[in-house]
N, C-alpha and C positions, 0 to 999 in steps of 0.2 A: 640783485633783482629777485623779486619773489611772483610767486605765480598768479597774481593779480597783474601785475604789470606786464609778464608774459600773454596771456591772454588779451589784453586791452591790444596789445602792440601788433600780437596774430588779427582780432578784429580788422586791426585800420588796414592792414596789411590785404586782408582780404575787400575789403574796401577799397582797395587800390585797382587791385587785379579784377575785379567784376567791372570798374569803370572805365578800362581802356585796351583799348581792341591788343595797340600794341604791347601791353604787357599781359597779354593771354596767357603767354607761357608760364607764368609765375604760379607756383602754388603756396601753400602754407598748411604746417603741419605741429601737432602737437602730441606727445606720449612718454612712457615711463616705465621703469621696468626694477630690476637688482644691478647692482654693480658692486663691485671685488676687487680686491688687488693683490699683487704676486709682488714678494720682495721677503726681505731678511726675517721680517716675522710671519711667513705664510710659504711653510715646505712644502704645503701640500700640493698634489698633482689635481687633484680635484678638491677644492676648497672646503673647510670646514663650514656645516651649515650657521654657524653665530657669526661666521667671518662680512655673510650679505649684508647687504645694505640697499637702501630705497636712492629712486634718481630721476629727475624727469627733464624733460627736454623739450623743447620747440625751435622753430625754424622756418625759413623758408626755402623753395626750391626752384628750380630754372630748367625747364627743358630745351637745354641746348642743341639736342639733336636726337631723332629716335634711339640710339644708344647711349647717350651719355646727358647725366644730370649732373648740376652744379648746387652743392646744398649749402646755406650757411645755417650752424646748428647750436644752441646755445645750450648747455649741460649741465645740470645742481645737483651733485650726490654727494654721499658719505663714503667714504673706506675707512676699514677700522683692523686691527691686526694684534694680536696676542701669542706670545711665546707661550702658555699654558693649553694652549691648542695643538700645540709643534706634535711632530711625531720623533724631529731626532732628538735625545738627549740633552745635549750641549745648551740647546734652545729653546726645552721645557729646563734647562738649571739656570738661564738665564734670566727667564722671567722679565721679560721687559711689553709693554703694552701702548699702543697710540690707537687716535683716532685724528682724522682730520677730512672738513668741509673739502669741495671741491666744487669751484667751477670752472668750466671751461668755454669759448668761443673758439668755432674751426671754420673752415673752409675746405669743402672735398670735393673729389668729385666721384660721381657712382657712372660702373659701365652696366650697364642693361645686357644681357647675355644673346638674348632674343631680339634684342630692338622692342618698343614703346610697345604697350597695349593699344589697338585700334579696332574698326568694327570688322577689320578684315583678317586682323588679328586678336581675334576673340578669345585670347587662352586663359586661362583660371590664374594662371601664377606667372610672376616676371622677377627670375630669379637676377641679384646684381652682385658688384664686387665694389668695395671704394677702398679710395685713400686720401687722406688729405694733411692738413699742417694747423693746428691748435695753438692758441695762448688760454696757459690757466694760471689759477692758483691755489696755493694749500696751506693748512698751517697746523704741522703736527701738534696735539697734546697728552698730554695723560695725565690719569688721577692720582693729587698726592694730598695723604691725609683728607680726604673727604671735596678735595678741591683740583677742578680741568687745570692743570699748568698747559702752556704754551711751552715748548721745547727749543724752538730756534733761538729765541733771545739767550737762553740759558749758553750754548757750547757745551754740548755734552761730551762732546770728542775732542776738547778743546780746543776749540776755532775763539776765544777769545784771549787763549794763553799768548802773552808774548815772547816774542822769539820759539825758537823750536822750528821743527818739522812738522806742523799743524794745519788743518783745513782751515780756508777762510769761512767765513757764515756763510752758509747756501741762501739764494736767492728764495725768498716765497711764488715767484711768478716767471714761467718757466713756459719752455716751449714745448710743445708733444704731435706726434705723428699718430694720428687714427687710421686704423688697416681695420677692415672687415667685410661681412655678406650678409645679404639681406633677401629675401622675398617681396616681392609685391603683389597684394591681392587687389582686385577692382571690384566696389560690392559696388557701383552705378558710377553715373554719367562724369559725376560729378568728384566719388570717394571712393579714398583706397585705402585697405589697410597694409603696413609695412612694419615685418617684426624682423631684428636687425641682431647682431652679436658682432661687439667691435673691442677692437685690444689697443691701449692708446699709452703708446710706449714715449715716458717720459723723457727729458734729459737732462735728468739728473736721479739720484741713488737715495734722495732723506726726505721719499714722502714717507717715511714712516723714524723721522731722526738717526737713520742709521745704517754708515756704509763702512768703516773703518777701523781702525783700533782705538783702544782704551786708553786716554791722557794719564800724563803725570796726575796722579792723585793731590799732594802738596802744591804744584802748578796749578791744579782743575780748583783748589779753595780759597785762591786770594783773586780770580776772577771777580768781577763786577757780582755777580749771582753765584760765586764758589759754591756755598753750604748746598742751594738747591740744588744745582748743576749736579754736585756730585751725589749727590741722594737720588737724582734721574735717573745718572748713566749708569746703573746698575744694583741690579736686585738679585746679583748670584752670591745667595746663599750669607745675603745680608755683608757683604765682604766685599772690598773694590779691588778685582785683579793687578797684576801688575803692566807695567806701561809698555803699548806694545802689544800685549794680548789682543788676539781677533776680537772687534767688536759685532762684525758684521763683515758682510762681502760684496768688497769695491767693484768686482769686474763686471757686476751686472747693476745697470739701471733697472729702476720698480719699471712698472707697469700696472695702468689698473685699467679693469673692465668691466664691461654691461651690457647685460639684453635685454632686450624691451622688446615695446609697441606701438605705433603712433597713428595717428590717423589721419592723412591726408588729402586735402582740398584741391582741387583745380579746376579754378571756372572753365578753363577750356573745353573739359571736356563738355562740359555743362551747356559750353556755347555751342556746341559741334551736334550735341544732339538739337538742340532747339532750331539750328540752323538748317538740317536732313527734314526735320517735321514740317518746317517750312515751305521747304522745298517740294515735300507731298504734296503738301495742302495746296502748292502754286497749280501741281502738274495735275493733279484732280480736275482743277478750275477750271484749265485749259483745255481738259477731256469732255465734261458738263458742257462748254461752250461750241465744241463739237457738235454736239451733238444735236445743239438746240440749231447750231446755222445752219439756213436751206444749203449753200452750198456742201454740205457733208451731209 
């Protein structure tokens, strides 16, 4: 999906929700921000600055009840990760590098701390919390000789050696858990804005091709893709360890993250004020007509 189509689809969408009383509660919303990710090529505590990346997102939302929203939210960014960034040793002699697309579709839900912004509840900010349940997908690569290889077909860890004690090929499309907090501001009747920081913990360890140890060398070259594969799995010091050696660390799934900003729509509220002016303009009428009948 690219963001032509995001846009047309936010359009109708809003075209839905202006047209029917009963789906007032529905809003839609669109924005963008950096996103990162933490795993075998990214030691850092706080991210090196070359590690960001660009990501934007849209959605729509449900106001299920003054404290809790129901969001579904569509996600297109980059993560990208480099052992020449590392701070430990081992992982600047490793020299290994990936980049890989990412989208994702989730379903969450946000608790509102304060309950919903209203005219009685006029406050500036409406801080929340969410969590929800994601399907995405990824597809590690990196450059070799002047050319993006794709990584999974290869078996770098040899998941296409046979026999052995070897990983299978990891799945490209994977399930992930989004946890995070957000702010809501209300610039009118109608628009908010919501800048948000979330951590969407994978399940699985090779968005960045790497959780395990190093193959058989001799096994890793009569693979389907041998010569490449083993020219991937390692660039320490131009020499392929021996079999066995840590290649990475299985006990933690990646995670990758983002913060942003989006900007969101809700006729509602847009109905609610038009509906109060209305309602002025009814009781004015009825005051004017006072005034004019002899009985008053």
């Amino acid at each position: 999906m690219n963001i032509k189509k995001l846009i047309t689809a936010c359009v109708l969408l809003i075209g839905i929700t202006t047209g029917s009383q009963a789906q007032s509660r529905l809003g839609v919303f669109i924005g963008g921000g950096t996103t990162w990710y933490y795993g075998d090529m990214n030691d850092r505590l706080l991210t090196h600055p070359k590690l960001f990346s660009n990501y934007f997102n849209g959605g729509i939302i449900y106001r299920l009840s003054p404290h809790v929203d129901i969001v579904g939210n569509y996600f297109n960014g980059e993560i990208v990760g480099a052992d020449s960034l590392s701070i430990q040793e081992y992982n600047i002699k490793r020299n290994l590098h990936f980049q890989t697309k990412i989208w994702e579709a989730s379903f969450r839900a946000d608790y509102k701390l304060f309950g919903q912004q209203t005219r009685k509840k006029n406050r500036a900010f409406t801080p929340y919390v969410f969590i929800g349940i994601g399907y995405f997908h990824f597809n590690p690569k990196a450059v070799h000789n002047g050319q993006l290889i794709e990584l999974q077909p290869l078996g770098t860890e040899g998941q296409y050696i046979d026999g052995g004690n070897y990983p299978k090929p990891y799945k490209l499309y994977q399930l992930s858990v989004p946890l995070g907090i957000g702010i809501e501001a209300r610039i009118s009747n109608a628009f908010s804005i919501r800048v948000e920081v979330s951590n969407h913990f994978a399940f699985t360890d090779y968005l960045d091709d790497l959780s395990g140890n190093y193959a058989d060398s001799a096994k890793l070259l009569i693979t389907p893709n041998g010569v490449l594969a083993f020219d991937m799995a390692s660039n320490l010091n131009r020499s392929y360890p021996t079999e066995g050696s840590g290649r990475g660390n299985p006990k933690h799934n990646d995670t990758f993250m983002n913060a942003g900003i989006s900007i969101l729509y809700t006729p509602e509220l847009l109905r609610k004020g038009n509906n109060n002016g209305s309602k002025r303009n009814a009781h004015r009428g009825r005051s004017k007509n006072k005034k004019n009948c002899p009985a008053y």
